[in-house]
GUDRENBA-515239 format. One line per field, with one value per residue: chain; x, y, z of N, C-alpha, C, O in turn. Coordinates in Angstrom, 3 decimals, always signed. Example, Ala and Ser with C-alpha at 12.3 -4.5 7.8 and 13.67 -1.06 7.14 Angstrom:
<rs>
mol <- A,A
n_X <- +13.190,+12.850
n_Y <- -5.690,-2.250
n_Z <- +7.800,+7.080
ca_X <- +12.300,+13.670
ca_Y <- -4.500,-1.060
ca_Z <- +7.800,+7.140
c_X <- +13.200,+12.900
c_Y <- -3.300,+0.030
c_Z <- +7.800,+7.870
o_X <- +14.236,+13.409
o_Y <- -3.319,+1.138
o_Z <- +8.465,+8.039
</rs>
This chain:
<rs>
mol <- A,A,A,A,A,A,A,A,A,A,A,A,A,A,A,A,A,A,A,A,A,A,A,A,A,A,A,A,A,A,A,A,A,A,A,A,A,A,A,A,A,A,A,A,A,A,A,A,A,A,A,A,A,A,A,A,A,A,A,A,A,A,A,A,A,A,A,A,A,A,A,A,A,A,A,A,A,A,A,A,A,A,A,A,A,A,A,A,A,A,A,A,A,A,A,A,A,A,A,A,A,A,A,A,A,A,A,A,A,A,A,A,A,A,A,A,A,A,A,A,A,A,A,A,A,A,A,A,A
n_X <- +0.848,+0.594,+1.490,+0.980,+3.133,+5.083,+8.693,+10.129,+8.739,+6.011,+4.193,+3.734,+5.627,+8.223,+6.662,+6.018,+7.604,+6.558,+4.021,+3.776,+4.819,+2.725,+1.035,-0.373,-1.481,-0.491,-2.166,-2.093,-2.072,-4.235,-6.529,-5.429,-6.480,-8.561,-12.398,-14.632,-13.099,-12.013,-10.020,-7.698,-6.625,-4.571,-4.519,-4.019,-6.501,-8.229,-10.613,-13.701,-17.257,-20.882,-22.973,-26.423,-27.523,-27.669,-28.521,-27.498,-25.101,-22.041,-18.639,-15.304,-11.993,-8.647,-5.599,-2.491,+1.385,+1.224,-1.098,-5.147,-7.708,-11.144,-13.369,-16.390,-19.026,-21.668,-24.511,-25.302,-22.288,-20.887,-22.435,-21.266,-18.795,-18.043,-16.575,-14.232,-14.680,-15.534,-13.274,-10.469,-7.603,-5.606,-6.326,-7.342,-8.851,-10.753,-12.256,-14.903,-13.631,-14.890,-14.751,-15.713,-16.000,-13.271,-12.960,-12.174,-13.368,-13.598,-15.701,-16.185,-16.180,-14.927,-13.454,-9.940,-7.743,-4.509,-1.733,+1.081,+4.783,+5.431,+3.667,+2.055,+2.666,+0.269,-1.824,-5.236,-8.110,-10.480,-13.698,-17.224,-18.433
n_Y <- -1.175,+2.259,+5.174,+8.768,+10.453,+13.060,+13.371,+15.730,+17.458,+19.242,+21.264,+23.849,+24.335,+25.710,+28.436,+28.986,+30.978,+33.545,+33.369,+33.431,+36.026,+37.177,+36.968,+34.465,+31.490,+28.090,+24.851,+23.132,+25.379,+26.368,+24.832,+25.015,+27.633,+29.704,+29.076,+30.518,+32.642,+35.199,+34.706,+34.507,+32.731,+30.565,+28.053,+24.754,+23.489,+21.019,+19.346,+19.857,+20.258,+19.425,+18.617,+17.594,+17.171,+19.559,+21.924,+23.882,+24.770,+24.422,+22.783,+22.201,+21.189,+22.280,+22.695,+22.456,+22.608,+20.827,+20.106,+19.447,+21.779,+22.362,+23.964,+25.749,+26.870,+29.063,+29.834,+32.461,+33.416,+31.795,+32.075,+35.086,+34.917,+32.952,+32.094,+32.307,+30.174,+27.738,+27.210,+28.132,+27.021,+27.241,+28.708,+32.133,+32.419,+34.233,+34.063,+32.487,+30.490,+27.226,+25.126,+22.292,+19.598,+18.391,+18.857,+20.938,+23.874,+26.093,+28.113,+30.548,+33.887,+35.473,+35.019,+34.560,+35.159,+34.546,+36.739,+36.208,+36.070,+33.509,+31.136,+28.363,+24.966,+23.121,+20.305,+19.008,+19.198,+17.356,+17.697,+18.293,+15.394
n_Z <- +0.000,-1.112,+0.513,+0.709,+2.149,+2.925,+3.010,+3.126,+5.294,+6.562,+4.213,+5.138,+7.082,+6.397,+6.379,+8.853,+10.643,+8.811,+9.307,+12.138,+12.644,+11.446,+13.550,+13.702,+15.202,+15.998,+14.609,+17.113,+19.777,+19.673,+20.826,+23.531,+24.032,+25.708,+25.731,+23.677,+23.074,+21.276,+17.562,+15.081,+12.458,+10.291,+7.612,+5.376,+3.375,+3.728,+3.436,+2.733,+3.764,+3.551,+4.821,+3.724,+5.864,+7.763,+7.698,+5.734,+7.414,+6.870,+7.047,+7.595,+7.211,+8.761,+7.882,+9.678,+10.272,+12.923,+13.438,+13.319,+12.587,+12.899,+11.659,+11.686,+9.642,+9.289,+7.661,+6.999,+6.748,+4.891,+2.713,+2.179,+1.930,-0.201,-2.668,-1.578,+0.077,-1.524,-3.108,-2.309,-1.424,+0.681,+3.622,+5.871,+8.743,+10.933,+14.172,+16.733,+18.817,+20.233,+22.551,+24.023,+26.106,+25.212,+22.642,+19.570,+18.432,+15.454,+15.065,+12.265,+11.531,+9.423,+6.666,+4.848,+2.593,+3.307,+3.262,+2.296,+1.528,+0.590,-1.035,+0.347,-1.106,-2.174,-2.273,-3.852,-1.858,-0.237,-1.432,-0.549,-0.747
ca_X <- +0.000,+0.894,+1.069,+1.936,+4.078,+6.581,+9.928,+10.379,+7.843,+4.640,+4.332,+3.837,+6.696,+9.114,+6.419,+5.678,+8.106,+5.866,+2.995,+3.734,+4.803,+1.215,+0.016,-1.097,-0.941,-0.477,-3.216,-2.088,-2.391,-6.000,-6.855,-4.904,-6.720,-10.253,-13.706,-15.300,-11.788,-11.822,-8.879,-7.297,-5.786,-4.882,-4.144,-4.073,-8.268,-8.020,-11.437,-14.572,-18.312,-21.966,-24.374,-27.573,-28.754,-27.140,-29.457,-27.179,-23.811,-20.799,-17.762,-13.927,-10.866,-7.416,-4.409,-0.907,+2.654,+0.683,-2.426,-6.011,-8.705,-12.466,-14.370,-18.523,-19.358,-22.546,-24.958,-24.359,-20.683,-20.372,-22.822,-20.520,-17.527,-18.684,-15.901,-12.707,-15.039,-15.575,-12.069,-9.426,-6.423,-4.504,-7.260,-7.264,-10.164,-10.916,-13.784,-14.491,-13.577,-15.996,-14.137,-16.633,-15.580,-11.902,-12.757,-12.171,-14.435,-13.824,-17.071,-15.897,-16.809,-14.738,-12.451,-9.343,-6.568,-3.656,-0.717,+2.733,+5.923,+5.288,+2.239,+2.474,+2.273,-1.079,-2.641,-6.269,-8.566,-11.406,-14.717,-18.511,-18.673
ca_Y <- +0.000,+2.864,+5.869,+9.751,+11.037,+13.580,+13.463,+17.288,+17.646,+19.956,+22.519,+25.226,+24.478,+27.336,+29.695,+29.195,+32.259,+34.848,+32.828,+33.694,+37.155,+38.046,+36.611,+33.201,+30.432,+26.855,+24.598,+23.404,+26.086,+26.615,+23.968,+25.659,+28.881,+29.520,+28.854,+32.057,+33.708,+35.219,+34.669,+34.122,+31.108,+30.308,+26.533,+24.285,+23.460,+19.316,+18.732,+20.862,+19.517,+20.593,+17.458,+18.395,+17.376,+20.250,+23.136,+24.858,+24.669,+23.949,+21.917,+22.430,+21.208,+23.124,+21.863,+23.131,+21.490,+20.325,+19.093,+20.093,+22.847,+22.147,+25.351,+25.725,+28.063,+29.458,+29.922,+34.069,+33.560,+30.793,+33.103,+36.628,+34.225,+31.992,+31.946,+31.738,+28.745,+26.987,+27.486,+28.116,+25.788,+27.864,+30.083,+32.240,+32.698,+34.855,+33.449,+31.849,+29.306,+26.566,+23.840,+21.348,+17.726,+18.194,+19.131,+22.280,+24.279,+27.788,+29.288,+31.272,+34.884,+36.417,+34.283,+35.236,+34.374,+35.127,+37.688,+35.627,+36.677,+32.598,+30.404,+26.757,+23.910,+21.847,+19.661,+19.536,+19.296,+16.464,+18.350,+18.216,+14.403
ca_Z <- +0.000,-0.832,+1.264,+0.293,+2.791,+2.231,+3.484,+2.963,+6.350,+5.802,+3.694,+6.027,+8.308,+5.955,+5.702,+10.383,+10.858,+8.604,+9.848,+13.488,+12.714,+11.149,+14.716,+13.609,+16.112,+15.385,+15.635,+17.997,+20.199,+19.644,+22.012,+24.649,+24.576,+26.638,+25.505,+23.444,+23.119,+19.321,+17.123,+14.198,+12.590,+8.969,+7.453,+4.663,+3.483,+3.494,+3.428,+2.916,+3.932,+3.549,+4.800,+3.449,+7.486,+8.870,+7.505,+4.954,+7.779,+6.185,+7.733,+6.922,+8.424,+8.001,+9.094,+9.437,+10.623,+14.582,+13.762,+12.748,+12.984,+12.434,+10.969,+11.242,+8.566,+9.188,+5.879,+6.256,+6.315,+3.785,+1.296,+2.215,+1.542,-1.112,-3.636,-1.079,+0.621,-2.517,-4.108,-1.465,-1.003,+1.799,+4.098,+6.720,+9.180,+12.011,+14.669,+18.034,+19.643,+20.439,+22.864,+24.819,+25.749,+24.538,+20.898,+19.752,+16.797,+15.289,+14.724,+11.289,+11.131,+8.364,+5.804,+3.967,+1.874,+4.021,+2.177,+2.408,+0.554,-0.468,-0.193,+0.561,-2.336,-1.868,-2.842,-3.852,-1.147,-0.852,-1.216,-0.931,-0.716
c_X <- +0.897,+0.770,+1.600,+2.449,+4.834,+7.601,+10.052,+9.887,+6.580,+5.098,+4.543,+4.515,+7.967,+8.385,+5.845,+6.118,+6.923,+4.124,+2.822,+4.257,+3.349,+0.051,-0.964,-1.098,-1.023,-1.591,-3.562,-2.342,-3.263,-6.421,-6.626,-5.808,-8.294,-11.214,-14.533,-14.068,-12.413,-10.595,-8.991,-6.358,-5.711,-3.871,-4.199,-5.687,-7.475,-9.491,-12.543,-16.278,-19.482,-23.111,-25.636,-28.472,-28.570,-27.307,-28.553,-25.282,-22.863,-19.618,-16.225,-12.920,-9.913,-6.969,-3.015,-0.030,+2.360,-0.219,-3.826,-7.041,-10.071,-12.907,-15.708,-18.043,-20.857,-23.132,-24.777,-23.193,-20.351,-20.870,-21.941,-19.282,-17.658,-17.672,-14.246,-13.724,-14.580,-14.035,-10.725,-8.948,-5.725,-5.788,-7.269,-8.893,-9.908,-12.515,-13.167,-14.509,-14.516,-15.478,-15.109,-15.761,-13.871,-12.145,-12.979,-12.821,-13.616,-14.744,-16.318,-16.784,-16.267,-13.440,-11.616,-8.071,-5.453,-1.787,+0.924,+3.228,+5.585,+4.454,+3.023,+1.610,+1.357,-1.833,-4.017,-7.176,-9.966,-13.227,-16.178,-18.745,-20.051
c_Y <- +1.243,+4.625,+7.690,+10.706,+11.998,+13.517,+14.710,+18.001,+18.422,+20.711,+23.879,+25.291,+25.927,+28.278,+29.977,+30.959,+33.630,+34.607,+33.708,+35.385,+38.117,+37.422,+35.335,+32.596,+29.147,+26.073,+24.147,+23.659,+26.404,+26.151,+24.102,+27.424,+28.321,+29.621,+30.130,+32.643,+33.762,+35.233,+34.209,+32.948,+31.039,+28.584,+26.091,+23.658,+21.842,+18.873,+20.053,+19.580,+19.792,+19.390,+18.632,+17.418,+18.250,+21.199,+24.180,+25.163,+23.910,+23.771,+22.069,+22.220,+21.728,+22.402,+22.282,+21.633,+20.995,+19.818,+20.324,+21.054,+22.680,+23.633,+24.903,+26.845,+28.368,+29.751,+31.744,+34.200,+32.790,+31.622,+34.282,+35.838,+33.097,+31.558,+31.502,+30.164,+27.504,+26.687,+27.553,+27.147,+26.138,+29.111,+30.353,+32.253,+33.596,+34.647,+33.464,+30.830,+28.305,+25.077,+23.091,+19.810,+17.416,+18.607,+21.130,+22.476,+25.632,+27.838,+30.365,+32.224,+35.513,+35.247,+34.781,+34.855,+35.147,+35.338,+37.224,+36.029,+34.991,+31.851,+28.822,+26.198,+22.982,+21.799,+20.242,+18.432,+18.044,+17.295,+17.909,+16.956,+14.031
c_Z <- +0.000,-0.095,+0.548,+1.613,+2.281,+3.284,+4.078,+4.442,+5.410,+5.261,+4.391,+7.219,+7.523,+6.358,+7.940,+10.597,+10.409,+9.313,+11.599,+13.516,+12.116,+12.690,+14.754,+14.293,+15.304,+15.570,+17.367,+19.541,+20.286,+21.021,+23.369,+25.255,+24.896,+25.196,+24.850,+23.145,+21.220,+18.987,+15.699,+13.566,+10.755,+8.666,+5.998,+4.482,+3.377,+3.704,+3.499,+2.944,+3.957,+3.469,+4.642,+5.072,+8.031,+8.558,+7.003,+6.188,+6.586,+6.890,+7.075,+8.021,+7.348,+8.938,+8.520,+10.287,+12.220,+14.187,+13.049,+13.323,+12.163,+12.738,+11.010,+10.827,+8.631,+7.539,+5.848,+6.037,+5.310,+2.514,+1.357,+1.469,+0.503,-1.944,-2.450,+0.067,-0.399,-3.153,-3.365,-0.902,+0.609,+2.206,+5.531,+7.686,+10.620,+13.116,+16.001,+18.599,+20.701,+21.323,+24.008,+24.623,+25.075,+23.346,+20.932,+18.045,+17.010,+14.287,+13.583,+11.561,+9.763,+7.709,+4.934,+3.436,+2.418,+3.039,+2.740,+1.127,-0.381,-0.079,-0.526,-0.611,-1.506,-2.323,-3.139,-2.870,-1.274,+0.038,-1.414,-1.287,+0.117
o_X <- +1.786,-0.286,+2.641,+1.856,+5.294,+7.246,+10.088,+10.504,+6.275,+6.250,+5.389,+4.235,+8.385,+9.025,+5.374,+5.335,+6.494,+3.322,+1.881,+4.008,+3.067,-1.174,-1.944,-0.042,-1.508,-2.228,-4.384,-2.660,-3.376,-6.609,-7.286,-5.760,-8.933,-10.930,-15.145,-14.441,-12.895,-9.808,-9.980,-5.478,-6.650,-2.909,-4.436,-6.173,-6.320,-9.532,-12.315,-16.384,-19.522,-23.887,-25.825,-29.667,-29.183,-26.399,-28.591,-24.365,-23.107,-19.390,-16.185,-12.850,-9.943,-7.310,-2.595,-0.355,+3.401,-0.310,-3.692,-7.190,-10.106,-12.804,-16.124,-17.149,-21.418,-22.445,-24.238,-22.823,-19.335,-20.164,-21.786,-18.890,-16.968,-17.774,-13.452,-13.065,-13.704,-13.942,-9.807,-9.510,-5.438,-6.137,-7.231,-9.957,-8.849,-13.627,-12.103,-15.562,-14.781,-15.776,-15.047,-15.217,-13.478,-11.049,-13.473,-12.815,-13.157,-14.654,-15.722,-17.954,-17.085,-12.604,-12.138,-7.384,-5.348,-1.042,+1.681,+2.636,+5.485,+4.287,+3.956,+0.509,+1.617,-2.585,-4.282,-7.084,-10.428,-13.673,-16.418,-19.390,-20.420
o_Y <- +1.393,+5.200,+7.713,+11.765,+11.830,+13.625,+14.873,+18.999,+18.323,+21.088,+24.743,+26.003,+26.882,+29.229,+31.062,+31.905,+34.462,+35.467,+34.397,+35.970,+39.300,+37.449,+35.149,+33.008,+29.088,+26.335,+24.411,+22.815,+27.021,+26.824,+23.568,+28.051,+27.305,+30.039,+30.787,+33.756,+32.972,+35.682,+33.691,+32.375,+31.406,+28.149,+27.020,+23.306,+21.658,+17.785,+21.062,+18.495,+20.836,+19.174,+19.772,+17.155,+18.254,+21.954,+25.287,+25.755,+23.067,+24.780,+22.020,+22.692,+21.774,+21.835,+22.396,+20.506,+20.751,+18.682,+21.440,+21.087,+22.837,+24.265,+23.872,+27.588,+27.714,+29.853,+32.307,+35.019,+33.160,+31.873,+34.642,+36.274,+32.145,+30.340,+30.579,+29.312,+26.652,+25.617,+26.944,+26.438,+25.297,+30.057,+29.466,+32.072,+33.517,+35.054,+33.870,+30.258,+28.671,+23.990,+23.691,+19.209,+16.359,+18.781,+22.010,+21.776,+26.142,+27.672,+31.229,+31.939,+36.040,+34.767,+35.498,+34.096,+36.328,+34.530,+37.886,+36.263,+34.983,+31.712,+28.386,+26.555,+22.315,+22.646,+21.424,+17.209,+17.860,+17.397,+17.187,+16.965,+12.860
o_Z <- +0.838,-0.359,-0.109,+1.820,+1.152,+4.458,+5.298,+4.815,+4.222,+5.475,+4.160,+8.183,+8.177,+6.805,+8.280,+10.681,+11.209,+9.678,+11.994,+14.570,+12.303,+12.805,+15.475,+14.773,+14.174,+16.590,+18.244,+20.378,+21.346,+22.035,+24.260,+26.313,+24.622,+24.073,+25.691,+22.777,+20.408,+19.821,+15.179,+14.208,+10.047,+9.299,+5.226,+5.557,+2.993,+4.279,+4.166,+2.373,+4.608,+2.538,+5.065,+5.202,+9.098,+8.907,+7.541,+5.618,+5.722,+7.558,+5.846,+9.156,+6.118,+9.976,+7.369,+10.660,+12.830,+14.651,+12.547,+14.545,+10.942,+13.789,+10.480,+11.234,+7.751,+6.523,+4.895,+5.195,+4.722,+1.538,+0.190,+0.387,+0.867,-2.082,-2.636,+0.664,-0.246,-3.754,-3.915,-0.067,+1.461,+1.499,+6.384,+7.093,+11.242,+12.780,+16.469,+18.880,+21.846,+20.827,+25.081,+23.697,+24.581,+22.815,+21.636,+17.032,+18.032,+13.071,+14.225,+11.817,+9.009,+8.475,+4.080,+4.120,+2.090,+2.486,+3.449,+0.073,-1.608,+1.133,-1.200,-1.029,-0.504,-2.803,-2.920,-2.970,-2.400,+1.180,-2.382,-2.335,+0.208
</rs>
């Protein structure tokens, strides 16, 4: 079987530095901060989701060089943001933090394609299954 790994590590282990100088945290770190806190966070999209049981929500994990970040997209933020939902490889988001039971959510309020000198190579994303 084969597996795709890279050697190289993640993608977004070069680009951490400008990452953490625009105030990003890792994911991480998410998990560490309180309940309701707002923040910002930007990642690699690896999956986007939109069960037609879950009344027009939409589902997205990002994930950088620690681990992953589950996004709810509300249906006003997914329609304001419609095109970097649908289409975005590398996105930032700004929300709040939703942690019950050990899991942690960010509640998306505003989505955005975050301005590096170089963006990370990735893949394409497995969507709307």
């Amino acid at each position: 079987m084969t597996q795709s790994h890279s050697t190289l590590g993640h993608p977004l282990t070069p680009l951490r530095p400008q990452l953490r100088a625009m105030g990003l945290p890792q994911a991480r770190a998410l998990s560490h901060q309180r309940h309701g806190r707002r923040t910002r966070y930007a990642g690699m999209v690896i999956c986007r989701q939109r069960p037609s049981t879950a009344s027009g929500v939409t589902f997205m994990t990002l994930e950088d060089e620690t681990g992953f970040v589950n996004l709810v997209i509300w249906k006003d933020v997914f329609k304001k943001h419609n095109l970097i939902v649908k289409t975005a490889t590398f996105l930032g988001v700004t929300g709040t933090l939703q942690i019950q039971d050990n899991v942690t959510h960010l509640i998306a309020e505003q989505l955005w394609i975050p301005q590096l000198e170089l963006q990370p190579q990735v893949n394409k994303s497995r969507d709307f299954h």
